[in-house]
C-alpha positions in Angstrom: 29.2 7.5 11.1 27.7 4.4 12.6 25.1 6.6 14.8 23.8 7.4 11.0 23.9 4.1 9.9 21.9 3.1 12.8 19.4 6.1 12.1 18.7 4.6 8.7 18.2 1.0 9.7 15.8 2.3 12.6 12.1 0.9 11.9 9.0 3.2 12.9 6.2 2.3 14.7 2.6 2.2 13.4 0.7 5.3 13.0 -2.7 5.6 13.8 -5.0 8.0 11.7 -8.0 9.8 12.2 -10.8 9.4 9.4 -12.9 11.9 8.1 -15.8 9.2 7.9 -17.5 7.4 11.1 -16.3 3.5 11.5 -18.7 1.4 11.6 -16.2 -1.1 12.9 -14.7 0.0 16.2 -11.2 -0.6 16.6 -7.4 0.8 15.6 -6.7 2.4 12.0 -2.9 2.6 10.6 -1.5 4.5 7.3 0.7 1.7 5.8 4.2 3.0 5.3 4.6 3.2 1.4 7.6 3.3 -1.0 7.3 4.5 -4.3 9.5 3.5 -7.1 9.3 5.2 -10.9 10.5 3.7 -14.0 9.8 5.4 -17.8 6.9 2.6 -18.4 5.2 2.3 -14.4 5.1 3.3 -10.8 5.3 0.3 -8.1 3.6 1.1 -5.1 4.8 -1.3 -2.0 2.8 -1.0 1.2 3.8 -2.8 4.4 0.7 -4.0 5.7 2.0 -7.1 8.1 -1.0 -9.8 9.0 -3.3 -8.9 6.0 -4.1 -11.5 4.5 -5.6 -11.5 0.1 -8.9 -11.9 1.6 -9.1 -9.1 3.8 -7.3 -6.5 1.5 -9.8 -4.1 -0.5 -8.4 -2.0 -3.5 -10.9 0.8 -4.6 -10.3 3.0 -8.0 -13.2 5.6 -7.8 -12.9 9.2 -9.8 -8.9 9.4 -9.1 -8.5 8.1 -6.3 -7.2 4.7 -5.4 -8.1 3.5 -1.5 -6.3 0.8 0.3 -8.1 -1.2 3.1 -6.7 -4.2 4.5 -7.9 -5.7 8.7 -5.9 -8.1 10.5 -7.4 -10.7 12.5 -6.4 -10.9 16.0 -4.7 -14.0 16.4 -6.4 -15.3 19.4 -9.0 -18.1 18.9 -12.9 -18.3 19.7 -12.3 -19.1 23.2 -8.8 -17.5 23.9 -8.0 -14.3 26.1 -4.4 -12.3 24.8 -2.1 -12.3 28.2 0.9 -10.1 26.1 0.9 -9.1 22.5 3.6 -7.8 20.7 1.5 -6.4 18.0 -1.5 -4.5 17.9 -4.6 -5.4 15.1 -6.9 -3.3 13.8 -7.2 -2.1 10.0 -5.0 -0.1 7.4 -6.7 2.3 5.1 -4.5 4.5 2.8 -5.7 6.7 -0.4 -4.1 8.2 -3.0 -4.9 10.6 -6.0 -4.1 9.6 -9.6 -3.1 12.0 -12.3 -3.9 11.3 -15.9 -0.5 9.8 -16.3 -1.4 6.6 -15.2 -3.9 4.2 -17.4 -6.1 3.1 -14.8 -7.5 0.0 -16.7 -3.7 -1.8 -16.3 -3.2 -1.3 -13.0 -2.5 -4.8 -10.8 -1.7 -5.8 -7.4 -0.6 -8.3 -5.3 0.1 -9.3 -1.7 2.8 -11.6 -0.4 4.6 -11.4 3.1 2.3 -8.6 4.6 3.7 -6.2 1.6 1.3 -4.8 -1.1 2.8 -4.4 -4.6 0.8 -2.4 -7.0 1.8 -2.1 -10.5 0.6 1.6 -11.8 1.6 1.8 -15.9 1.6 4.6 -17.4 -0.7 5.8 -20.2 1.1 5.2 -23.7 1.5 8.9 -24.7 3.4 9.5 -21.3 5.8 6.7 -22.0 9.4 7.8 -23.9 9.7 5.7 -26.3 12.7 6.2 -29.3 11.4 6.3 -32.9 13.2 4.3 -35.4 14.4 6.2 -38.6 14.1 3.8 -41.3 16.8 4.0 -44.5 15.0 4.3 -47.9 
């Protein structure tokens, strides 16, 4: 039992990708590992995306499709040479596709510790609700 314990608790490494398009940047680009949780009123998206900070985190909504871009700066200053890193740097890019089920106008994110919490709601019509029977 404790071998799959210790299989659950095991963290994977970053995963590179290969995009469809050209970079224009050159450098390393991971999938962020992504949980999805569903209630009856939203979906919350969190992506691990360690190093990016607000300012370097995109969030596009185009026909569907929602695209996450976030780059790390490498930590080393202006006149500073790495000797050993423990991390590589480079960029996350991640995209999903939205059904009709979520109203796109309401959805909101936010980034705190390298994780990415978006905040899809669901449209009204989607969302059970329980009608109340009035008396009289």
């Amino acid at each position: 039992m404790a071998d799959t314990e210790n299989k659950a608790l095991q963290t994977k490494e970053k995963v590179t990708v290969s995009t469809a398009a050209e970079q224009t940047k050159p450098g390393i680009v991971f999938t962020p590992a992504v949980d999805i949780f569903e209630t009856e009123k939203e979906l919350t998206l969190l992506a691990d995306m360690p190093g990016v900070k607000a300012g370097n985190l995109s969030i596009g909504l185009n026909k569907n499709v929602l695209t996450m871009s976030g780059e790390v700066d490498a930590p080393e200053g202006e006149n500073e040479t790495d000797v050993i890193r423990e991390y590589e740097t480079g960029k996350y890019f991640r995209e999903f596709t939205l059904s009709n089920e979520i109203d796109q106008t309401k959805i909101d994110a936010s980034l705190k510790d390298g994780v990415l919490r978006l905040r899809l709601p669901k449209v009204e019509a989607v969302t059970p609700r329980k009608i109340e029977v009035k008396a009289g």
